[in-house]
C-alpha positions in Angstrom: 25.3 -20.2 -81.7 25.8 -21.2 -85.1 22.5 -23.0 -86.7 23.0 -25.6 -89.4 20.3 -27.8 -90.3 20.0 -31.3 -90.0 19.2 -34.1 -92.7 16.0 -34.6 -91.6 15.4 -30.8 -90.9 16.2 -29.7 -94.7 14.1 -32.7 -96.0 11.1 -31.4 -93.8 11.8 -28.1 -95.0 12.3 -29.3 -99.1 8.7 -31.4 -98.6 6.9 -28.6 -97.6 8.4 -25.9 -100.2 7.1 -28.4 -102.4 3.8 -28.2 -101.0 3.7 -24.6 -100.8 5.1 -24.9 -105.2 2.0 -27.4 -105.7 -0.8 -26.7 -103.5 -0.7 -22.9 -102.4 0.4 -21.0 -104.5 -1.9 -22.1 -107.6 -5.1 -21.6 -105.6 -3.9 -18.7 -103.3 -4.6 -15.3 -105.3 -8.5 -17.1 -105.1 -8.5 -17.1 -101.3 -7.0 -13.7 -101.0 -9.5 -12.4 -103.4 -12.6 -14.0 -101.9 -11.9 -13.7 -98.4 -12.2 -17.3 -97.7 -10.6 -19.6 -94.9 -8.5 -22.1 -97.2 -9.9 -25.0 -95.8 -9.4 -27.2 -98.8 -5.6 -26.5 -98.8 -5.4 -27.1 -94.6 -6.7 -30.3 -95.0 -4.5 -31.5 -97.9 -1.9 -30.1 -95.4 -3.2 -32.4 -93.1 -2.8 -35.0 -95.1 0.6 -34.5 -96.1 1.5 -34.6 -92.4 2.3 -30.7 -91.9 -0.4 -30.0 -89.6 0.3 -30.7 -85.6 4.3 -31.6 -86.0 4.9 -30.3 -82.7 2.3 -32.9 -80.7 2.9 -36.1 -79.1 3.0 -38.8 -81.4 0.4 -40.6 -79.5 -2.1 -37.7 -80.6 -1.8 -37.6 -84.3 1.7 -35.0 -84.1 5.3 -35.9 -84.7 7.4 -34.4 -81.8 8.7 -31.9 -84.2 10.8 -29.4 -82.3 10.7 -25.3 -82.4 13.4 -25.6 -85.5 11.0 -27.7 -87.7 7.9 -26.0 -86.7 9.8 -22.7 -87.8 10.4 -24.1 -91.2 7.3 -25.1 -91.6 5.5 -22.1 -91.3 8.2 -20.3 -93.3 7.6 -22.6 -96.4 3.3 -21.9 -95.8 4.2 -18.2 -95.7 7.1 -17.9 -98.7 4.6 -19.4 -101.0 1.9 -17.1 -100.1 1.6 -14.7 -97.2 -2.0 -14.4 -96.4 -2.8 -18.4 -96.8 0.5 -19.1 -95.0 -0.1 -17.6 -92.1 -3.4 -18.8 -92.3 -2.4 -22.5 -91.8 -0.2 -21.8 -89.5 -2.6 -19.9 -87.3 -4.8 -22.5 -87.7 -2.9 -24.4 -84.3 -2.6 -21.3 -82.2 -4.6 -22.6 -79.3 -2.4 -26.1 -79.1 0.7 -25.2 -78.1 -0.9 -24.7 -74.4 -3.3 -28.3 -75.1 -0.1 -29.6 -75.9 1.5 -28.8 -73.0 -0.7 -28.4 -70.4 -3.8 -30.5 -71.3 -4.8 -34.0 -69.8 -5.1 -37.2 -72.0 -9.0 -36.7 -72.2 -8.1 -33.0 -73.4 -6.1 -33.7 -76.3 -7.4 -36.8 -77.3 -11.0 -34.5 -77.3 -9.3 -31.3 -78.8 -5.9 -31.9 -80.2 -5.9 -35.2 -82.2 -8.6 -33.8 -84.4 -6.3 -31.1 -85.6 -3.6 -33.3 -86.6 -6.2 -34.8 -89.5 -7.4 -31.6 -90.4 -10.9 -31.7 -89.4 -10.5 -28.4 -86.2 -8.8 -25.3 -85.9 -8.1 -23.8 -83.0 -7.6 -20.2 -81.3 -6.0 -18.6 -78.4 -8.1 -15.5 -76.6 -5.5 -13.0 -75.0 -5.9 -9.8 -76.2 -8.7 -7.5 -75.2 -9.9 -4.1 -76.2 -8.2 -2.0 -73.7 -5.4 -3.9 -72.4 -3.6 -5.1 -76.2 -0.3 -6.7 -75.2 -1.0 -6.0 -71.5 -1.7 -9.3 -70.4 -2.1 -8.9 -66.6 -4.3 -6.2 -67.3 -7.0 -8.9 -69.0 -10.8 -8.2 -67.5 -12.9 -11.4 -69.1 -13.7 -13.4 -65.9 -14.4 -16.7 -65.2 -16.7 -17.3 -61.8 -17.3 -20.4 -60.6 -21.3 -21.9 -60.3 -21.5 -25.6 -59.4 -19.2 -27.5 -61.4 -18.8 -24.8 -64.2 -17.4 -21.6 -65.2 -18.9 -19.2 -66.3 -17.4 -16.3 -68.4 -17.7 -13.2 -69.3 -15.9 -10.9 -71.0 -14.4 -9.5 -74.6 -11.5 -10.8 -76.6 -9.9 -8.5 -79.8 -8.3 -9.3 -83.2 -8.0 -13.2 -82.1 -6.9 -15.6 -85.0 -9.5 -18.3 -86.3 -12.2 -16.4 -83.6 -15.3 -17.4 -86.0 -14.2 -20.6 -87.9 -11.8 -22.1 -84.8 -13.7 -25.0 -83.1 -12.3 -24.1 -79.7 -10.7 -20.9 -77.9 -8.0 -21.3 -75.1 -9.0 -18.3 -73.2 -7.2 -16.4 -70.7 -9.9 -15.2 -67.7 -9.7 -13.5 -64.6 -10.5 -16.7 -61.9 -9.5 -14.7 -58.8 -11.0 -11.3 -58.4 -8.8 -10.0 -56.1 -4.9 -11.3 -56.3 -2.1 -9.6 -54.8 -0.2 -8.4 -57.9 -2.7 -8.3 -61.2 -0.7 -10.9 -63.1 -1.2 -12.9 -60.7 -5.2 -15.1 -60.5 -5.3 -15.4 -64.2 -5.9 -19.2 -65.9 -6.3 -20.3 -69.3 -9.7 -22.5 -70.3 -10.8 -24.0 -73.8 -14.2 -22.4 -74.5 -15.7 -24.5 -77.8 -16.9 -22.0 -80.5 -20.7 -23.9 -80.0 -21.0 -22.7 -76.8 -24.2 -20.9 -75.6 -22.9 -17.2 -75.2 -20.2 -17.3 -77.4 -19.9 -15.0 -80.2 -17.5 -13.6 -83.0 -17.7 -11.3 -85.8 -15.3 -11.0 -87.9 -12.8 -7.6 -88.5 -12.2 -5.8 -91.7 -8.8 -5.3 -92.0 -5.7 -4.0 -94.2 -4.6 -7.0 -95.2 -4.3 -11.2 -94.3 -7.3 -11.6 -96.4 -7.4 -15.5 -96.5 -6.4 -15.3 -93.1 -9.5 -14.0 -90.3 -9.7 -12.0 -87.2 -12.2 -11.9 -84.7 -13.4 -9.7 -81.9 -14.8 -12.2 -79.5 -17.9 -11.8 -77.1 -18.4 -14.5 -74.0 -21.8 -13.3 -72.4 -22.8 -16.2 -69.8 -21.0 -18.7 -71.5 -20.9 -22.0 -69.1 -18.2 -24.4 -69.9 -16.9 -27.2 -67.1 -14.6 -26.7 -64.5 -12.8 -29.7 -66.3 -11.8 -27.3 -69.3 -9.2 -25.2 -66.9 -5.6 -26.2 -68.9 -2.9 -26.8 -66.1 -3.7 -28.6 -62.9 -4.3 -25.5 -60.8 -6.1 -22.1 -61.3 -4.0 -18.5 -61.4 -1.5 -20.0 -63.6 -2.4 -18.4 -67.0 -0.5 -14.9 -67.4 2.8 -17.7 -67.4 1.2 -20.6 -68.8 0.6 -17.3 -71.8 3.9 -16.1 -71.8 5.2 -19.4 -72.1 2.9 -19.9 -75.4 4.4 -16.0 -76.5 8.0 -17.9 -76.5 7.4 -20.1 -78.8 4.8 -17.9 -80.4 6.9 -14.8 -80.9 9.7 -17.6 -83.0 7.2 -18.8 -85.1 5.9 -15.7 -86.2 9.2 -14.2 -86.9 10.1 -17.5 -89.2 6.4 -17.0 -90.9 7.5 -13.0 -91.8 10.9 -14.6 -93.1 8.8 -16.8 -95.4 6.8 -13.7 -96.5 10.1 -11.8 -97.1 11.5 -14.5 -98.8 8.1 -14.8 -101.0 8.4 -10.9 -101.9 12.1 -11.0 -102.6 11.6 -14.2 -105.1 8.9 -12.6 -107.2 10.8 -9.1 -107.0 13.7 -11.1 -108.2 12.1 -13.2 -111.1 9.9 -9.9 -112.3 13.7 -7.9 -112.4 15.4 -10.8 -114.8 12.1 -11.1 -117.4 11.0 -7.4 -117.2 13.3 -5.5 -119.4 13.3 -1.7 -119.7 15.6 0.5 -121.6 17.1 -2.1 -124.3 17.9 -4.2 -121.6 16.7 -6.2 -118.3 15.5 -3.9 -115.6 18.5 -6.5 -113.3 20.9 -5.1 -115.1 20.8 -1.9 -114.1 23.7 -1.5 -111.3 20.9 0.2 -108.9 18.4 -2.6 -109.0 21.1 -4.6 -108.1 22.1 -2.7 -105.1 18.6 -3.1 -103.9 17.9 -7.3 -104.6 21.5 -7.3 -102.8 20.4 -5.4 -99.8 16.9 -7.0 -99.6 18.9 -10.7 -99.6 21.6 -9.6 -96.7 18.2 -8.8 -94.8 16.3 -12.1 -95.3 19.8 -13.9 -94.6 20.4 -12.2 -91.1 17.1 -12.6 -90.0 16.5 -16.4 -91.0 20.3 -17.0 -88.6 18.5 -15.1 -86.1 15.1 -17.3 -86.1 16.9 -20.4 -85.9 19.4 -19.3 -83.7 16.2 -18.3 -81.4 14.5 -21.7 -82.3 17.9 -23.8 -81.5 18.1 -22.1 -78.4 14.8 -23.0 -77.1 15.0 -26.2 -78.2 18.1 -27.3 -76.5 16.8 -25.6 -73.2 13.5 -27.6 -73.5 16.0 -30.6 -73.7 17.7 -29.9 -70.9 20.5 -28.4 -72.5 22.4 -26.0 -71.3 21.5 -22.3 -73.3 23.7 -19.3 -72.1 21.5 -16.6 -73.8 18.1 -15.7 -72.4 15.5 -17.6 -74.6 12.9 -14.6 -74.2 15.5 -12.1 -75.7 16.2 -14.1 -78.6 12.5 -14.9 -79.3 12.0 -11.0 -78.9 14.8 -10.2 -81.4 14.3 -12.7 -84.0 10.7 -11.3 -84.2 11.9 -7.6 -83.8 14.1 -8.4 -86.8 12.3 -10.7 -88.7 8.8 -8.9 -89.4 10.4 -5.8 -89.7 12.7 -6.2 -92.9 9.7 -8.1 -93.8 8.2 -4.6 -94.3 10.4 -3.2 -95.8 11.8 -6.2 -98.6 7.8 -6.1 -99.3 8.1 -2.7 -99.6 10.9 -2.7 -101.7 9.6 -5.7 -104.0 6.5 -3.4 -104.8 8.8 -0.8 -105.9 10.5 -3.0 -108.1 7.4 -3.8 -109.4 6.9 -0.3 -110.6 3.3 0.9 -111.3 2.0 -3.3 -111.8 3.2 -3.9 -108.1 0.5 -1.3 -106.5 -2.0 -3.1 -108.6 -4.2 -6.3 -106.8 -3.9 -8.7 -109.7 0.1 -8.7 -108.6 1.5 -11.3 -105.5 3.4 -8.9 -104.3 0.7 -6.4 -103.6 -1.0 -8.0 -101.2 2.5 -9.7 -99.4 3.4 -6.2 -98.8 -0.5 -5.1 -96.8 0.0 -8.9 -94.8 3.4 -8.1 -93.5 2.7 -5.5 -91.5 1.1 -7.4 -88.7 3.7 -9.3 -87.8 5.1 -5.5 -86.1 2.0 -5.6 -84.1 0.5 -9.0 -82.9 2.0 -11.1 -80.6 3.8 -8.1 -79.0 4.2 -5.2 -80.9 8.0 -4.0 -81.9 7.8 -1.8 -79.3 6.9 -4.6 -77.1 9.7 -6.6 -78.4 12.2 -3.7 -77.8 11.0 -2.6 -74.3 12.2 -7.0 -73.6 15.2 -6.6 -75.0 15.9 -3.6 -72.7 14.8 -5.6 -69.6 16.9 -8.1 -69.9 19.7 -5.9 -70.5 19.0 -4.5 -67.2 18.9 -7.3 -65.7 15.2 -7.1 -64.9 14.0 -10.3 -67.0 
């Protein structure tokens, strides 16, 4: 499938680059360095329309398909990493509001995010189960007309400053096959019960995770998302599609933030009589680290396309959850290494925290682990190759 953009698609793409030139990357070394949630820069985001694109009009979004929501989050992340991903984490629970939710729902919990006043989370993974999702053990039992849950949730995204969780729970003790008897319900961060302390981490400073607690927490029945119960471990997957794209075309944006700061420091820094680009070697490696960021940016779009045209009843011959699994295979891991290689280029000043590129090169590496790991990613692949997905 070859992906070429759209008019509209490159001038979504050009407004927020020039968002990310104006209003990120002057304030962002502050936010990494104090460890704040950039809330100031989300809600000017907000303002400028490029928070929400992919809900219904009616509820404050745009309709934006998978393609534009990619470039979005790639333009957040290329002008910094750890606030990027940040503001695009900051919708993680809507995708299942969006699609699942009632009018009352999103009008309560979705519309707010559009104008920048909530962020939002998505509780999956747990302490022992990781990427296992049928494995999850938070429960939710009913009492009257309420649930009550109880239960732990690990590393999630926006756990202590997200208004509202959309957590997976265990609803039927005993299914048949454990995937089966799970179901997604929007627990608000106010809720008695609820708790979440933050994780220390490697990297992602502007950008939190939170292991989450639910201990009694009542919420009502009417907070289940879908129209039925035991639903969740698809309703989840179906999120991890779209998820899985957006992440890889966030770790483009961080390879592509690396590779233009490698680039500009190798035509100003001059060693040897002469600029440190000139050297034939250098070259060789700003060559190699572009081929990278150009496959995997036909890859996420070729993903994105793909899912896009299926969800408009298109006819797709590839299987979507391959190509979500290898654009974000491929995508977050040559973001590793063109960080890797931008510090080096860097020399000495690149291992040193006053430098961009430092801290791109400790955020990337998460994009090999959440949402599925890269072993994850690889053991999907093989399925479907097998003919077993």
């Amino acid at each position: 499938m070859t992906v070429n953009l759209t008019d509209e698609e490159r001038a979504l793409r050009d407004r927020t680059r020039e968002f990310g030139t104006e209003h990120i990357q002057p304030d962002a070394m502050e936010y990494v360095e104090s460890g704040e949630w950039p809330w100031d820069i989300y809600e000017k985001a907000a303002q400028e329309g490029l928070i929400g694109l992919p809900f219904e009009a009616e509820y404050g979004g745009q309709d934006a398909s998978l393609v534009e929501q990619s470039l979005v989050a790639q333009e957040f992340c290329r002008a910094d990493s750890s606030v990027g991903i940040a503001l695009h984490g900051s919708m993680t629970g809507c995708h299942a509001m969006s699609s699942l939710g009632t009018p009352g729902q999103k009008e309560r919990w979705l519309e707010p995010v559009t104008r920048g006043e909530m962020t939002t989370a998505i509780g999956l993974t747990e302490p022992d189960s990781g990427s296992a999702l049928a494995e999850t053990t938070t429960t939710a039992e009913k009492d009257g007309d309420e649930y009550v849950i109880n239960g732990e949730k690990d590393w999630i995204a926006n756990g202590v400053s997200g208004d509202w969780v959309a957590t997976l729970c265990r609803t039927d003790p005993d299914p048949d096959k454990p995937h089966r008897g799970l179901s997604l319900i929007v627990v608000p961060t106010d809720a008695d019960g609820y708790e979440a302390e933050e994780r220390e981490k490697l990297g992602l400073d502007a950008a939190e995770h939170a292991r989450l607690t639910y201990d009694d927490v009542r919420v009502p029945q009417a907070n289940l998302l879908g129209e039925e119960e035991g639903k969740g471990f698809y309703q989840a997957l179906d999120w991890l599609e779209h998820g899985r794209v957006d992440i890889a075309a966030a770790h483009l944006g961080m390879a592509e933030g690396a590779f233009d700061r490698a680039l500009a420091r190798a035509k100003d820094r001059e060693q040897g009589g002469q600029r440190i680009g000139d050297y034939q070697g250098m070259r060789w490696k700003l060559a190699d680290m572009r081929k990278q960021i150009e496959v995997a940016n036909s890859q996420v779009y070729r993903a994105a396309r793909a899912i896009d045209e299926a969800e408009a009843g298109g006819e797709v011959e590839e299987s979507l959850i391959e190509q979500a699994s290898i654009a974000k295979l491929y995508a977050t891991e040559i973001a590793c290494e063109v960080a890797e290689e931008a510090v080096q280029i860097f020399g000495g000043a690149g291992y040193g925290t006053d430098e961009e590129v430092e801290h791109f090169y400790r955020d990337v590496k998460a994009g090999t682990i959440y949402e599925g790991t890269s072993e994850i990613q690889r053991n999907t692949i093989g399925k479907v190759l097998f003919d077993e997905l």
